[in-house]
N, C-alpha and C positions, 0 to 999 in steps of 0.2 A: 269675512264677507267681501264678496268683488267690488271695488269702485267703479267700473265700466260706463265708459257713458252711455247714455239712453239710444245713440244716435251704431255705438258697437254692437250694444245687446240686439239692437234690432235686424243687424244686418249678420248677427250670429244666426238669430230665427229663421229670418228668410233662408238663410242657405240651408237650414235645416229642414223647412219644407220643401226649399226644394231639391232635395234629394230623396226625402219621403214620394213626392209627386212623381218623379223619375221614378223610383222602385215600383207606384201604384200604375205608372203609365207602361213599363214595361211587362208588371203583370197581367193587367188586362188583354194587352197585344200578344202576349204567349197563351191567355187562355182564348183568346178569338182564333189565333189561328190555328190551335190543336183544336177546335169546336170545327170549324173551316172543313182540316182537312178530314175531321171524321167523319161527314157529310161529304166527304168530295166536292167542296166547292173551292175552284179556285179564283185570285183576285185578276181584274181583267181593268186596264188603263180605260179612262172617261174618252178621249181617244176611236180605243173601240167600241165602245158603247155605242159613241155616234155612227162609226160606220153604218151601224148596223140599224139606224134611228129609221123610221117612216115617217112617212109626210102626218099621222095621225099625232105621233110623237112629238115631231117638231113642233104642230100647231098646239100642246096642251105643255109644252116646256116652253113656248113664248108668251102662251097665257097667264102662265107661274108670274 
């Protein structure tokens, strides 16, 4: 049986979710963007989004 202290086991854990988290964050982001491209949609920066905003737009994202 391991002697470890409370303060080791716990930062053994954490690192173990977080590399669980990473594997489930990298799955998601490969299946959105094979979803994405089956759809033909591509990602486009917040940027241009604005470019492209109208005054109707503006006034209901200031209301937000």
């Amino acid at each position: 049986m391991s002697c470890k202290g409370i303060g080791e086991q716990f930062s053994e854990l954490a690192d173990g979710i977080d590399q669980i988290s990473d594997k489930i964050s990298t799955a998601i982001d490969e299946t959105a963007d094979s979803i994405a491209n089956e759809l033909g949609i591509t990602a486009v920066s917040y940027t241009h989004l604005r470019a492209h905003e109208t005054v109707l737009d503006l006034v209901c994202r200031l209301l937000l």
